[in-house]
C-alpha positions in Angstrom: 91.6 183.6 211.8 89.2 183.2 214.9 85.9 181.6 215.0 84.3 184.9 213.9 86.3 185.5 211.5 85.8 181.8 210.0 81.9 182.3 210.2 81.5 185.3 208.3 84.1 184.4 205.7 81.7 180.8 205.2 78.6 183.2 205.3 80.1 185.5 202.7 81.3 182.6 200.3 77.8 180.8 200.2 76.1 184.2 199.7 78.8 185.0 196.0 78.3 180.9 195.3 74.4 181.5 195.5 74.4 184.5 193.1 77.4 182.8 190.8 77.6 180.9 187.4 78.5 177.4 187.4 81.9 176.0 186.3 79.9 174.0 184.3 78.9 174.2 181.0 79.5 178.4 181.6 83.2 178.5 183.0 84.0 175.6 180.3 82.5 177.5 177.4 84.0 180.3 177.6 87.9 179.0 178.4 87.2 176.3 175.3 86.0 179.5 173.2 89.2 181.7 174.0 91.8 178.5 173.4 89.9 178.0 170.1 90.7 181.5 169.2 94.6 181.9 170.4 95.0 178.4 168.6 93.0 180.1 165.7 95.3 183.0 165.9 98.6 181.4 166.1 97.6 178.9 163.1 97.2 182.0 160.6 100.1 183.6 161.8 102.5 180.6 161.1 100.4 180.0 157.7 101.0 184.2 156.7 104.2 184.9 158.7 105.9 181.6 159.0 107.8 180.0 161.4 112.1 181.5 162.2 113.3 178.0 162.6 116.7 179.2 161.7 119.7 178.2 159.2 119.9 174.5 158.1 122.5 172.2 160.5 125.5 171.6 158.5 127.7 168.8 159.7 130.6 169.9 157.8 131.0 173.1 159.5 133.1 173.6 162.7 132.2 177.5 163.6 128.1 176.7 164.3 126.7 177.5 167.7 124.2 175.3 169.0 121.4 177.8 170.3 118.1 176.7 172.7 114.0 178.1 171.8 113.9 181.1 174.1 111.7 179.1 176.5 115.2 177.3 177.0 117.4 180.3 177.5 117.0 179.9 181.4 118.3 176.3 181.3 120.9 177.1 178.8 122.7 179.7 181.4 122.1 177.1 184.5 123.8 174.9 182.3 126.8 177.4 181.6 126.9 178.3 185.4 126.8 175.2 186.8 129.6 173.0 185.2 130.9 169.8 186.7 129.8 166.8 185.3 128.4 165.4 188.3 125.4 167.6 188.7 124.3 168.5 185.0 121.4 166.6 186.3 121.0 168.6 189.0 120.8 171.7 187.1 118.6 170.0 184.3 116.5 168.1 186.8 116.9 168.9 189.9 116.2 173.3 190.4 113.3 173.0 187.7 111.4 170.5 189.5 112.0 171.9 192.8 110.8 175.5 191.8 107.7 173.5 189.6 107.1 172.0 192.9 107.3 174.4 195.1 104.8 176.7 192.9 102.4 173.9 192.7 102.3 173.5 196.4 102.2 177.4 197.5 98.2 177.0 197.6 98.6 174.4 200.4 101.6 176.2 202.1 99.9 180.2 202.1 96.2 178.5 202.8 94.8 182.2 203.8 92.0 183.4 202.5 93.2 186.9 201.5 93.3 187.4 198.0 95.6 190.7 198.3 99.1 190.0 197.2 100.8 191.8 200.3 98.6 190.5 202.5 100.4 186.6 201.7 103.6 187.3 201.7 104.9 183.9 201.2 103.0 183.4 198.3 103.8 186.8 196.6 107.9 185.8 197.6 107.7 182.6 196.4 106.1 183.7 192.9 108.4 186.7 192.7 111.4 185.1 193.3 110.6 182.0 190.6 109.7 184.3 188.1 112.3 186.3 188.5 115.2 184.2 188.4 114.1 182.5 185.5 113.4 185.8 183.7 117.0 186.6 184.8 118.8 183.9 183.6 116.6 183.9 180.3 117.9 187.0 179.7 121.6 186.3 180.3 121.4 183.3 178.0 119.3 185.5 175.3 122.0 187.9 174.9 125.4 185.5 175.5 128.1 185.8 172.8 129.1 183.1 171.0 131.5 180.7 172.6 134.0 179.8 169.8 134.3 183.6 168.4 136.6 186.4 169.2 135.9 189.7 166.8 138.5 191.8 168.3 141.0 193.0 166.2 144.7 191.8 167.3 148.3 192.1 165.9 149.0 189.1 163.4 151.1 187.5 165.8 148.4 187.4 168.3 146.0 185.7 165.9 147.2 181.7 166.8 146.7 183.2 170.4 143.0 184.0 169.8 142.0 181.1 168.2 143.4 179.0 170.8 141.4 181.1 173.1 138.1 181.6 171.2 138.1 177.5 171.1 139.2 176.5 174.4 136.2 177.7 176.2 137.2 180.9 177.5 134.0 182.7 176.1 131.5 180.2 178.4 133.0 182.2 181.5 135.0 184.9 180.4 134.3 188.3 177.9 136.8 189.3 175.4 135.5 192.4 173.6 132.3 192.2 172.2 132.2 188.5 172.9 131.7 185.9 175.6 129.6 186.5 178.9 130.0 188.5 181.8 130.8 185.9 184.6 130.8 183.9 186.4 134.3 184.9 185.3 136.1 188.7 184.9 136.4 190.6 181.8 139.6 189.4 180.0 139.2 192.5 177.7 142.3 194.2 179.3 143.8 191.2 181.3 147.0 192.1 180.2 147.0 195.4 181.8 146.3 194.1 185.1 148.5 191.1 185.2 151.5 190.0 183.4 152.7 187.2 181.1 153.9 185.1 183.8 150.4 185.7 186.2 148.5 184.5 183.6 150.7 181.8 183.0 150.1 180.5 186.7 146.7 181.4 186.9 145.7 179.5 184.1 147.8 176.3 185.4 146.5 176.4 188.8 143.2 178.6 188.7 140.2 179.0 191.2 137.1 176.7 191.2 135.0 176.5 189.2 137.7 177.7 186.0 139.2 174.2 184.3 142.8 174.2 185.0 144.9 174.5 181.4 148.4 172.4 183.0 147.1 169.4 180.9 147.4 171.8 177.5 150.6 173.5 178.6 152.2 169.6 178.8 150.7 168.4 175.7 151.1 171.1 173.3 153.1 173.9 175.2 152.7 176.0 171.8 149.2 176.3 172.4 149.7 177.3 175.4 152.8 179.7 175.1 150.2 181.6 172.4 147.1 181.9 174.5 149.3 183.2 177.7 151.2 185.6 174.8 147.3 187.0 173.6 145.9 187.3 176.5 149.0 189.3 177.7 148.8 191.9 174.7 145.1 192.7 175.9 145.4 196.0 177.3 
């Protein structure tokens, strides 16, 4: 913006501030009037419709899935794609901040006076791209299966198999039927067509970052084991 450009943009804005309304009491009014009324609104609808909070925690049960609120969801699937220990606080911490940050500063970073979204590109990026991704990964985590539950129908001696699978963690990565989510891991669905017995025996003992290697299970309770690699074999 040259000199020119600057002059007339000042001349413009102190023209519109002239004929304008004050923030005060006009703008102040009127935003205190519409939050008295969406307050007002969502007070009779939990007092009329209630409030979903869900089934009762029961500590006695082992099959319950802890679920997030919705506004969660997009943490929930950070959490399930980024794994190691060591940077749970990254993912929890860390990427929300930064992207909170990076919103409140775009003001200070685009500082040109166009109000057309494709005339500041960086701003419209930015925005986009934020948005986006969290509506992405809400989504993922709205509609991922649960992790300790296989409904596909197997052959009876298959079913030690499944359960070993269903609560090992396979579902957090992996999708087995109807359950599970789709990555960051393949679709196990028909593994055993693709690879046999033996491959999947290896691959779970020495398996590619960032899948948990299963050697410790196959030492400790080899039966386990021998009836995970013998399910996941029979899915074809």
């Amino acid at each position: 913006m040259d000199a020119r450009q600057k002059e007339q943009y000042l001349r413009e804005y102190s023209i519109l501030k002239n004929q304008g309304k004050p923030f005060f009491p006009y703008a102040v009014f009127k935003d205190g009037v519409m939050a008295c009324i969406v307050l007002g609104v969502i007070i009779v609808m939990a007092i009329f419709l209630g409030a979903e909070l869900g089934p009762k925690a029961d500590p006695t049960t082992t099959t319950y899935t802890p679920r997030p609120e919705w506004y969660f969801f997009f943490l929930f699937e950070l959490l399930r794609v980024i794994k190691p220990p060591e940077v749970v606080f990254i993912a929890t911490v860390g990427i929300p901040t930064i992207c909170m940050v990076l919103l409140v500063l775009l003001p200070f970073i685009d500082r040109g006076p166009e109000r057309h979204p494709l005339r500041r590109p960086i701003a419209t990026l930015s925005g986009i791209t934020v948005i986006g991704a969290m509506l992405y990964l809400t989504l993922l985590g709205a509609f991922a299966g649960a992790p300790t539950e296989i409904d596909l129908e197997v052959a009876p001696e298959y079913e030690k198999g499944k359960l070993v699978a269903a609560s090992s963690g396979c579902l957090a990565c992996h999708k087995i039927g109807d359950n599970g989510n789709d990555g960051p891991g393949p679709e196990l669905t028909e593994i055993g067509a693709r690879l046999p017995a033996p491959a999947i025996a290896r691959t779970l003992e020495n398996p590619t970052s960032p899948m948990p290697s299963y050697a410790a299970l196959r030492q400790n309770e080899p039966e386990k084991f021998n009836e995970l690699v013998k399910f996941l074999s029979s899915l074809k």
